[in-house]
Backbone as XML, in Angstrom:
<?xml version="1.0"?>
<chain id="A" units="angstrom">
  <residue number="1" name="UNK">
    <atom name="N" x="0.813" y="-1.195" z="0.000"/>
    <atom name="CA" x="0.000" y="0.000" z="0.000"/>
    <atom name="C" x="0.855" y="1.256" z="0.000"/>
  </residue>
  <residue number="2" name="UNK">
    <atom name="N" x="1.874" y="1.666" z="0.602"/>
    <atom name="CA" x="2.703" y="1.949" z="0.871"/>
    <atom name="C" x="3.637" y="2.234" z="-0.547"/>
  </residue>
  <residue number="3" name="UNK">
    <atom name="N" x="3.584" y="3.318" z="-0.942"/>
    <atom name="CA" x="4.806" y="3.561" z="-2.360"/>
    <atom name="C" x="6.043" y="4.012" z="-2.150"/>
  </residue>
  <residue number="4" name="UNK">
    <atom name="N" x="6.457" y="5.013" z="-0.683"/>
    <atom name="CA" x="7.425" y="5.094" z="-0.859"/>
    <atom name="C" x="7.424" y="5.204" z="0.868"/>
  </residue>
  <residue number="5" name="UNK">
    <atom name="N" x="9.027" y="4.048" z="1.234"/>
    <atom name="CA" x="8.460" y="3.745" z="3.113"/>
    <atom name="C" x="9.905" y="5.037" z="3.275"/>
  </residue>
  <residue number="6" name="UNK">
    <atom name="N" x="9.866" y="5.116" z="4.505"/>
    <atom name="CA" x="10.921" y="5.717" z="5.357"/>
    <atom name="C" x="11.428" y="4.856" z="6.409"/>
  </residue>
  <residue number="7" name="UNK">
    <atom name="N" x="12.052" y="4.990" z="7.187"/>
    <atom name="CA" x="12.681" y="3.594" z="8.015"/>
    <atom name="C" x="11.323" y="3.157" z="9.193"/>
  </residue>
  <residue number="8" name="UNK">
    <atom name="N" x="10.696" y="3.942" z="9.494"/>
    <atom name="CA" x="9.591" y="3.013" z="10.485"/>
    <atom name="C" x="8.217" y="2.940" z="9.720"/>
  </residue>
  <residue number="9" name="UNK">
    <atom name="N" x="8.586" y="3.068" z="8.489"/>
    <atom name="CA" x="7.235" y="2.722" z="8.141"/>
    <atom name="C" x="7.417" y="1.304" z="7.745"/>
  </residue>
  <residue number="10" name="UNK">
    <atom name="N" x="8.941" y="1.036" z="6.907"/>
    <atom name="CA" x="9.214" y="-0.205" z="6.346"/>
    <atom name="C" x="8.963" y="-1.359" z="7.474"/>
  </residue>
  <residue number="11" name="UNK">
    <atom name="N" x="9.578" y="-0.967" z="8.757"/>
    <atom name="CA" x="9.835" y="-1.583" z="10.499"/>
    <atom name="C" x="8.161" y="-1.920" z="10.428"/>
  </residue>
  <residue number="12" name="UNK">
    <atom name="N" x="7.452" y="-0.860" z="10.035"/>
    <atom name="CA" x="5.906" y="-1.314" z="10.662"/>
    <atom name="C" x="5.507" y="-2.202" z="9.558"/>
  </residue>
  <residue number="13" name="UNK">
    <atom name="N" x="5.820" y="-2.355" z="8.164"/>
    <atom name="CA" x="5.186" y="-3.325" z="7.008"/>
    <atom name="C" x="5.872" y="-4.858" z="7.466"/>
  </residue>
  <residue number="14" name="UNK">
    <atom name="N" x="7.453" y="-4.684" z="7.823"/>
    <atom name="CA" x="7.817" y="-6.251" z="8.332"/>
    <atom name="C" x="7.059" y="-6.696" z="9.749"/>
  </residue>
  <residue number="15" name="UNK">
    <atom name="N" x="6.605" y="-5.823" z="10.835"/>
    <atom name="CA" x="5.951" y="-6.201" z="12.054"/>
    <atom name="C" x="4.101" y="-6.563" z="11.706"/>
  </residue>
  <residue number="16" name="UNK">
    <atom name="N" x="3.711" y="-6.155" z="10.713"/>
    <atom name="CA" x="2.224" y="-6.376" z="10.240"/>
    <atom name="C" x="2.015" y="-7.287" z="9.325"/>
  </residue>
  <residue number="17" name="UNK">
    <atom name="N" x="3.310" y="-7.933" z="8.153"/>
    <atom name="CA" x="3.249" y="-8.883" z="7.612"/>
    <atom name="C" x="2.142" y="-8.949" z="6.515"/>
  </residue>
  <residue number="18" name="UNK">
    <atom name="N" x="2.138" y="-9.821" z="5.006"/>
    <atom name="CA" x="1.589" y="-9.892" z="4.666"/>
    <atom name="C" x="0.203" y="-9.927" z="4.307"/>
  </residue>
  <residue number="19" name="UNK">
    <atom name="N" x="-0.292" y="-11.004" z="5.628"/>
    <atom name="CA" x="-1.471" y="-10.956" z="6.015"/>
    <atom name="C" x="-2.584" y="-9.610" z="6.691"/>
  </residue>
  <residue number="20" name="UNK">
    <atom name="N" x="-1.758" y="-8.937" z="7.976"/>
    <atom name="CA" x="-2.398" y="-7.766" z="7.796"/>
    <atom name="C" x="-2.450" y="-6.576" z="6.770"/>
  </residue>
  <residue number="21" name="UNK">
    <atom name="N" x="-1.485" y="-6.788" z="5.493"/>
    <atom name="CA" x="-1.606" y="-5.635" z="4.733"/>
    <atom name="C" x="-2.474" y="-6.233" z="3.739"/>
  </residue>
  <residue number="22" name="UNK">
    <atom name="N" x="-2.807" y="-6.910" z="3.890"/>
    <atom name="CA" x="-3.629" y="-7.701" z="2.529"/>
    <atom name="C" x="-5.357" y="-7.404" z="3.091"/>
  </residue>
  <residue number="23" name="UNK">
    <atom name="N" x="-5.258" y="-7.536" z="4.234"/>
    <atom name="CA" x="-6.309" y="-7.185" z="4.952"/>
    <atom name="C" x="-6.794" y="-5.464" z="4.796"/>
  </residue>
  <residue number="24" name="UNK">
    <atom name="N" x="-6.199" y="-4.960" z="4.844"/>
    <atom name="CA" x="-6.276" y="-3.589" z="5.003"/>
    <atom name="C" x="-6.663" y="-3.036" z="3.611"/>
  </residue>
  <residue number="25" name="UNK">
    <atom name="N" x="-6.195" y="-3.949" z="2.314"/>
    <atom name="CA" x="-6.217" y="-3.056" z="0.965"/>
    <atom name="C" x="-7.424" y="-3.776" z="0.541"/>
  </residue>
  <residue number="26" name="UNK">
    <atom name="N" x="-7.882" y="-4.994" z="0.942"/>
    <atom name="CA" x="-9.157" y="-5.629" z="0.676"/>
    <atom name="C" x="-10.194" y="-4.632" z="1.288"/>
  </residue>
  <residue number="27" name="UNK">
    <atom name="N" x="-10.090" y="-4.177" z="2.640"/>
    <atom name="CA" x="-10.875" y="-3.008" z="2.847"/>
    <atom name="C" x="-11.235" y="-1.936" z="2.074"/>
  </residue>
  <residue number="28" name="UNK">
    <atom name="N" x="-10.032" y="-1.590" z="1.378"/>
    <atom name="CA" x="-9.929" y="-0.576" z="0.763"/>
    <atom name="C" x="-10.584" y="-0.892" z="-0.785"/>
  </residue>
  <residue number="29" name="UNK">
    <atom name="N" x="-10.935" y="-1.974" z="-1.150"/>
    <atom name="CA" x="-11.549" y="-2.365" z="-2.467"/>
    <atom name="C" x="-12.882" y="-2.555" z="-2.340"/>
  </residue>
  <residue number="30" name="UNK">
    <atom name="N" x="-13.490" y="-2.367" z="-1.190"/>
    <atom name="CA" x="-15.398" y="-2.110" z="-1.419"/>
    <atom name="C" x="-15.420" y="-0.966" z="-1.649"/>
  </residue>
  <residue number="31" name="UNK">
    <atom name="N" x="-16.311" y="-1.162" z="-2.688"/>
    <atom name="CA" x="-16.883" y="0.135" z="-2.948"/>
    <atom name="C" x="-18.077" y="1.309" z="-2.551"/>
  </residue>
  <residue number="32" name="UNK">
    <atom name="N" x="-17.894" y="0.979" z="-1.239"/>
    <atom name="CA" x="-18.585" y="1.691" z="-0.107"/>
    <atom name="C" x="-17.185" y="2.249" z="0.831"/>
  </residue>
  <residue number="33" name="UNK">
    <atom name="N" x="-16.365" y="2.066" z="0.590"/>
    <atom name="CA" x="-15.305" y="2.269" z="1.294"/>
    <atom name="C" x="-14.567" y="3.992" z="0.622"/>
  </residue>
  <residue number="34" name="UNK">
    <atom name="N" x="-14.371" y="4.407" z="1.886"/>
    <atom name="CA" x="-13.538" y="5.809" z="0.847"/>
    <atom name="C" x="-11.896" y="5.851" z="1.152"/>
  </residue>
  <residue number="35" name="UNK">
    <atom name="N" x="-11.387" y="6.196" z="0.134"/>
    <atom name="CA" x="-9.864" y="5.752" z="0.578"/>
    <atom name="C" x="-9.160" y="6.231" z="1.990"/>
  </residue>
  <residue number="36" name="UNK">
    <atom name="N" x="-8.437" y="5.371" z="2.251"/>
    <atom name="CA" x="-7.958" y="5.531" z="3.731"/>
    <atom name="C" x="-8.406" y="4.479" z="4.437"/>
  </residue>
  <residue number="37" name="UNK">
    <atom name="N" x="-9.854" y="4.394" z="4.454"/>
    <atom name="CA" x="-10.518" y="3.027" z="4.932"/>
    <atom name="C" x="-9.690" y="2.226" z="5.859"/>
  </residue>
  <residue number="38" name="UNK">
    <atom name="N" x="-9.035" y="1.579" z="4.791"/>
    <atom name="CA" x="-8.089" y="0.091" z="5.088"/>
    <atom name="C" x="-6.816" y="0.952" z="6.455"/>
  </residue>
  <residue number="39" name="UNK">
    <atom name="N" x="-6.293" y="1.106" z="6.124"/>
    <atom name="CA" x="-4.853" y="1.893" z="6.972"/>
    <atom name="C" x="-6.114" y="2.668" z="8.460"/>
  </residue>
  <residue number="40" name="UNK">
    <atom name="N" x="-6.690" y="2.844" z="8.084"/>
    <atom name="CA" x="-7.753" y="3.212" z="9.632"/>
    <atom name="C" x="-8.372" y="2.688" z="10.602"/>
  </residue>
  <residue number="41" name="UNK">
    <atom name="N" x="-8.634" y="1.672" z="9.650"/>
    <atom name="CA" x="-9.299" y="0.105" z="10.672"/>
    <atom name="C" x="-8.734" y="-0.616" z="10.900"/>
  </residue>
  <residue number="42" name="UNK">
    <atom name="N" x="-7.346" y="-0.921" z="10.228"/>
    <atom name="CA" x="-6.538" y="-1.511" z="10.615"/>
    <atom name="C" x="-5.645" y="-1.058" z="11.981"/>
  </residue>
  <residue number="43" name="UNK">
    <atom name="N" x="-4.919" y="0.390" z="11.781"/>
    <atom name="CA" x="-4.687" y="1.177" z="12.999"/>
    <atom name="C" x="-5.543" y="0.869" z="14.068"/>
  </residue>
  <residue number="44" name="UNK">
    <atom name="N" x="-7.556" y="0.881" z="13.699"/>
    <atom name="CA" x="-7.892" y="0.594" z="15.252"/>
    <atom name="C" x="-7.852" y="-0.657" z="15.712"/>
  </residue>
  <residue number="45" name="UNK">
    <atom name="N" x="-7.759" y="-1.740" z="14.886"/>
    <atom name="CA" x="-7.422" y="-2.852" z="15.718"/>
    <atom name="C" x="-6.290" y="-3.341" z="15.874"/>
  </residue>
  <residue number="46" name="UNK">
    <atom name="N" x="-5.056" y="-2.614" z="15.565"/>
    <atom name="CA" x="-4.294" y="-2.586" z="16.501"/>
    <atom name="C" x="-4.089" y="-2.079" z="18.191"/>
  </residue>
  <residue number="47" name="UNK">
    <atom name="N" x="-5.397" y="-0.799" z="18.005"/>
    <atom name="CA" x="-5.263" y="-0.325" z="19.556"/>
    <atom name="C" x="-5.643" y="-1.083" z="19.778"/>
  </residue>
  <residue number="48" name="UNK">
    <atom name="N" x="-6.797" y="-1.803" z="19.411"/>
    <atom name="CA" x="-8.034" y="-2.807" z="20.714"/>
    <atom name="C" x="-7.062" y="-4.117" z="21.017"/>
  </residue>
  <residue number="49" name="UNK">
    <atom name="N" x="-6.490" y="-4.568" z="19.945"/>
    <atom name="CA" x="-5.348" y="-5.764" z="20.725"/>
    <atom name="C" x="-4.267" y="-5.526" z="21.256"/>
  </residue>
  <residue number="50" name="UNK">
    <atom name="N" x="-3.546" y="-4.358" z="21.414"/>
    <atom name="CA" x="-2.736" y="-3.819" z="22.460"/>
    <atom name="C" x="-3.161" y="-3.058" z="23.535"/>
  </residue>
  <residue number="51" name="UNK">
    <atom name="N" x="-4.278" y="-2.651" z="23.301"/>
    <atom name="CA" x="-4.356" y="-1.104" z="24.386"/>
    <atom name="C" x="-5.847" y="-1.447" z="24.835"/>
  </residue>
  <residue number="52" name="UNK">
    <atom name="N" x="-6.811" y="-1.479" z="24.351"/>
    <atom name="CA" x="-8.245" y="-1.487" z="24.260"/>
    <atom name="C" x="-8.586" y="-2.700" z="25.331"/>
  </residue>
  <residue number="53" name="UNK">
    <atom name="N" x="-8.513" y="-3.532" z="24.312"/>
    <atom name="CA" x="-8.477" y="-5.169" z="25.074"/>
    <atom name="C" x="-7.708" y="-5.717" z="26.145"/>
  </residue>
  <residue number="54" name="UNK">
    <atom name="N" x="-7.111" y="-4.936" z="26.983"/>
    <atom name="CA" x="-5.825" y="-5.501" z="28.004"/>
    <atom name="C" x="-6.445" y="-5.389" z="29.232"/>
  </residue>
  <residue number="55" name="UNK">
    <atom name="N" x="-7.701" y="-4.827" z="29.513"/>
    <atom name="CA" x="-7.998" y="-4.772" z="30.538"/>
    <atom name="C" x="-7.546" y="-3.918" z="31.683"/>
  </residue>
  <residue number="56" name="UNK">
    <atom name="N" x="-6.884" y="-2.959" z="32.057"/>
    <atom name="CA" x="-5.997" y="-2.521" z="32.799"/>
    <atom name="C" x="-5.050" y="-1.895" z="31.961"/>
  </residue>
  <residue number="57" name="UNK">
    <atom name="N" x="-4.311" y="-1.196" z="33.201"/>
    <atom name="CA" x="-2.827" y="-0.274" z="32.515"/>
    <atom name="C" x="-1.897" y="-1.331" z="32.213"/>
  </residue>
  <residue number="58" name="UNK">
    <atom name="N" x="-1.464" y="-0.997" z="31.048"/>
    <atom name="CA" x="-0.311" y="-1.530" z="30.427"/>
    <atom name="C" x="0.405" y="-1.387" z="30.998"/>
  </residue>
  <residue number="59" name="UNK">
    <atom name="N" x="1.934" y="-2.358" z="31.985"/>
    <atom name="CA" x="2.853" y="-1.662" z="32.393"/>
    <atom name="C" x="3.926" y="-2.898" z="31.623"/>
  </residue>
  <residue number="60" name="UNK">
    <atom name="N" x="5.181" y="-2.373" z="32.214"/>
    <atom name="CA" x="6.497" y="-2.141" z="31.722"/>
    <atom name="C" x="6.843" y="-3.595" z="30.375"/>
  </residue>
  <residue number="61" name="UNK">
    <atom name="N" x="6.111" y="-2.706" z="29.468"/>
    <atom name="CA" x="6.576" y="-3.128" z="28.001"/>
    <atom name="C" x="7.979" y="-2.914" z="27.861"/>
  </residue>
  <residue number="62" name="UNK">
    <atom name="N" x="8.745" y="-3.674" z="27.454"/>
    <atom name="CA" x="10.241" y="-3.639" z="27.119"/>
    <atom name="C" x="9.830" y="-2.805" z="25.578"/>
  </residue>
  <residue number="63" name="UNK">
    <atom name="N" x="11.386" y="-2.196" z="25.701"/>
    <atom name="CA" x="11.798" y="-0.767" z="24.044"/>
    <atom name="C" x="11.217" y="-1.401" z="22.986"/>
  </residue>
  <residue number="64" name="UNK">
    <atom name="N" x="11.621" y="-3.232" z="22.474"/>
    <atom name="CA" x="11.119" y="-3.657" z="21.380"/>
    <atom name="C" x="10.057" y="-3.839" z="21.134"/>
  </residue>
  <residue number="65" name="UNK">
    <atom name="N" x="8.599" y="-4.074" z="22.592"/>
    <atom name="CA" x="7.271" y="-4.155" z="22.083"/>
    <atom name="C" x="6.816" y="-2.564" z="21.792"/>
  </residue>
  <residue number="66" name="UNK">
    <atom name="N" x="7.279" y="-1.497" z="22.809"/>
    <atom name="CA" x="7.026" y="-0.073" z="22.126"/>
    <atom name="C" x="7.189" y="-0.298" z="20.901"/>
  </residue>
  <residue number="67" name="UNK">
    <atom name="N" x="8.462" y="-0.183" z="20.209"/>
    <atom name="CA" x="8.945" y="0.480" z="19.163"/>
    <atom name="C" x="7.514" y="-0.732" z="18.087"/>
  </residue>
  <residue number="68" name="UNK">
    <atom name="N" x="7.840" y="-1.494" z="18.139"/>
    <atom name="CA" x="6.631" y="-2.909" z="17.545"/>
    <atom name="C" x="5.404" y="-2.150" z="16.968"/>
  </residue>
  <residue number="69" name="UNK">
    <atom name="N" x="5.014" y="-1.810" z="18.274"/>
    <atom name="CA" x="3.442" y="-1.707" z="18.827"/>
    <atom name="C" x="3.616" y="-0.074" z="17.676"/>
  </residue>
  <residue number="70" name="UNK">
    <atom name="N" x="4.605" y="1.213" z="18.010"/>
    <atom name="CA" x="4.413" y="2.147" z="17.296"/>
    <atom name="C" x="4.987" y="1.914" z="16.053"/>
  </residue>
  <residue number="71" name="UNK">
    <atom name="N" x="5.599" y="1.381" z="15.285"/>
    <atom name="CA" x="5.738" y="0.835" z="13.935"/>
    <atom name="C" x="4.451" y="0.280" z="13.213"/>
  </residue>
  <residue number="72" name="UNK">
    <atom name="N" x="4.103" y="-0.471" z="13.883"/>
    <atom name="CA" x="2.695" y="-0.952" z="13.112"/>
    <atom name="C" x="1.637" y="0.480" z="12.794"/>
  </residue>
  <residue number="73" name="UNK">
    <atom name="N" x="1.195" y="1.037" z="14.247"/>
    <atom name="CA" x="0.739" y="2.432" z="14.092"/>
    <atom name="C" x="1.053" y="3.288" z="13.132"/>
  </residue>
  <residue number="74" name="UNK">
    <atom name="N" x="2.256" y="3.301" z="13.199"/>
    <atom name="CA" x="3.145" y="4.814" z="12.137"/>
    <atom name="C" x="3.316" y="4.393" z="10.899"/>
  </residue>
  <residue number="75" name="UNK">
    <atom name="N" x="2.820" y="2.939" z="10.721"/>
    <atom name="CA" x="2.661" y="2.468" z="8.988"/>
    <atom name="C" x="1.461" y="3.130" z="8.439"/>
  </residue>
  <residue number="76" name="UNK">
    <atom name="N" x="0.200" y="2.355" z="9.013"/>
    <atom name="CA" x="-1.062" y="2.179" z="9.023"/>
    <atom name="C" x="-0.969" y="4.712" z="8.606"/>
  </residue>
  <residue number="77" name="UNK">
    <atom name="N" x="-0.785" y="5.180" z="9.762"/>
    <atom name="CA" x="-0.799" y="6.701" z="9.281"/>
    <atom name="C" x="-0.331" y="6.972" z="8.277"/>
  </residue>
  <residue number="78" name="UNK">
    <atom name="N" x="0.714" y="6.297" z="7.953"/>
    <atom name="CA" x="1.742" y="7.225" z="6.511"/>
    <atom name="C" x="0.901" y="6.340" z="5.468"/>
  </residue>
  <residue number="79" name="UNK">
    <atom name="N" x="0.277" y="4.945" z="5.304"/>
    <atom name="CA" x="-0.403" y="4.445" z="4.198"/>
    <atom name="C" x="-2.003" y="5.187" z="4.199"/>
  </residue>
  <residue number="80" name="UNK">
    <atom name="N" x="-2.486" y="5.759" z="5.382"/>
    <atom name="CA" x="-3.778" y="6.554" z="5.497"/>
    <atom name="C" x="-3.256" y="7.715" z="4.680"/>
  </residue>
  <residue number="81" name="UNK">
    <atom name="N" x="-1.799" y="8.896" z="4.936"/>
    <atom name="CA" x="-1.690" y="9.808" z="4.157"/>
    <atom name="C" x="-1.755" y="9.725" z="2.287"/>
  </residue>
  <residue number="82" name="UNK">
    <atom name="N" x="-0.684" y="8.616" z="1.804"/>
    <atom name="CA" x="-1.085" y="8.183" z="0.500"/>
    <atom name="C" x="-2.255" y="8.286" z="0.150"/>
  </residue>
  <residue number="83" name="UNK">
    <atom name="N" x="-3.190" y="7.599" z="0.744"/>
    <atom name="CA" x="-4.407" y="7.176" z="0.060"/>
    <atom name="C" x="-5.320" y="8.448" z="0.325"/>
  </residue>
  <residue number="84" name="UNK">
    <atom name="N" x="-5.710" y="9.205" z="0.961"/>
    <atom name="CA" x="-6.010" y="10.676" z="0.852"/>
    <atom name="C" x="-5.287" y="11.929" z="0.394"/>
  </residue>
  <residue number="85" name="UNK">
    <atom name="N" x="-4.099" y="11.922" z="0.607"/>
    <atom name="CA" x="-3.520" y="13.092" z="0.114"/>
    <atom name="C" x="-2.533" y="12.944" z="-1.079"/>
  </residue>
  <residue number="86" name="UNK">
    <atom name="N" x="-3.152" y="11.959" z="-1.742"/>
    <atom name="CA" x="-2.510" y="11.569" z="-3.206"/>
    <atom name="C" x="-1.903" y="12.512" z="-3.984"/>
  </residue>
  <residue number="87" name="UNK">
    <atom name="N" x="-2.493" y="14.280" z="-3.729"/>
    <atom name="CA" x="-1.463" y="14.943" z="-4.520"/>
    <atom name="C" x="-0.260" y="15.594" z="-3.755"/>
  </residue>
  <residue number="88" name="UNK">
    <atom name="N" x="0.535" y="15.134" z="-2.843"/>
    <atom name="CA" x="1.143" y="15.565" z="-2.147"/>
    <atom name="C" x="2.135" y="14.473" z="-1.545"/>
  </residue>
  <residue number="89" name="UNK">
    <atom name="N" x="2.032" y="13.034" z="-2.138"/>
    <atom name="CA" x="2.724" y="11.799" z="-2.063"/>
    <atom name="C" x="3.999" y="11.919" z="-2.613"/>
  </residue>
  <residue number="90" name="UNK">
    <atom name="N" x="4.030" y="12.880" z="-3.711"/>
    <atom name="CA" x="5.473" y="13.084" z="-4.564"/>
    <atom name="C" x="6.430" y="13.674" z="-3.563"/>
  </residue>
  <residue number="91" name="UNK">
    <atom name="N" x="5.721" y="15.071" z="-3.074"/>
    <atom name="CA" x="6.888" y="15.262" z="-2.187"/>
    <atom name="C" x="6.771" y="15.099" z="-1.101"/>
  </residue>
  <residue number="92" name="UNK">
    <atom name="N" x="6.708" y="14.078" z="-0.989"/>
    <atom name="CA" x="6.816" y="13.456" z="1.124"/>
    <atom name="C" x="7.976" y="12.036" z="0.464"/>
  </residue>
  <residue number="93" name="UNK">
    <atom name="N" x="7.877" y="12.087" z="-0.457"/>
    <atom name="CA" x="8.785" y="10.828" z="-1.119"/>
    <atom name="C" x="10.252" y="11.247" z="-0.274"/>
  </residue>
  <residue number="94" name="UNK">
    <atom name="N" x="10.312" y="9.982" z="0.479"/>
    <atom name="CA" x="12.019" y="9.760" z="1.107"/>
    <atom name="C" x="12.660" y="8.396" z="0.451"/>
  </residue>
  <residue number="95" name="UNK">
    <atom name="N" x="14.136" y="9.327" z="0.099"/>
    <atom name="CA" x="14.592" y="8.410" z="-1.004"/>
    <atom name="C" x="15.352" y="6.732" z="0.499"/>
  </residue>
  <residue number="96" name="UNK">
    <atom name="N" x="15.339" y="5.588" z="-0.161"/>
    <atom name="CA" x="15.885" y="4.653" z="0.240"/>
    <atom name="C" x="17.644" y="4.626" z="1.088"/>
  </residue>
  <residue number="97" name="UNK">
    <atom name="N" x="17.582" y="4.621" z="2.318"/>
    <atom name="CA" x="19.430" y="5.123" z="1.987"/>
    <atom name="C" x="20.054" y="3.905" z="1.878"/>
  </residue>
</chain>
């Protein structure tokens, strides 16, 4: 979904895996759906299975489930920006280093 990643967006496409991005662009192919869709609902169920659903305060997540948990998030936003702000994708383009 994703045309051009930056380093935590790529971090959030390897932590969400095939399966959730396949999920997200199938959203995005009803045609009751308006773009963004997919990257939005996907974002919220990531809160509800980390944050929502836990019952209680989250406590002491080690750096790698943070960074995890906000990679997946900070994909799901930058593939929501593409798909709405399509004329403005050219220059947010970060080249590969």
């Amino acid at each position: 979904m994703i045309k051009s990643h930056d380093q935590w967006s790529k971090l959030g496409e390897e932590y969400l895996g095939e399966h959730n991005i396949a999920w997200a662009e199938k959203m995005e192919s009803y045609p009751t759906q308006v773009a963004g869709s997919g990257p939005l609902t996907l974002m919220k169920a990531i809160m509800n299975d980390y944050w929502a659903d836990v019952r209680g305060p989250t406590k002491d997540w080690p750096a790698e489930h943070v960074d995890m948990v906000m990679a997946k998030l900070y994909w799901c936003w930058v593939a929501w920006l593409e798909a709405t702000h399509v004329d403005l994708a050219e220059e947010w383009k970060v080249e590969d280093e």
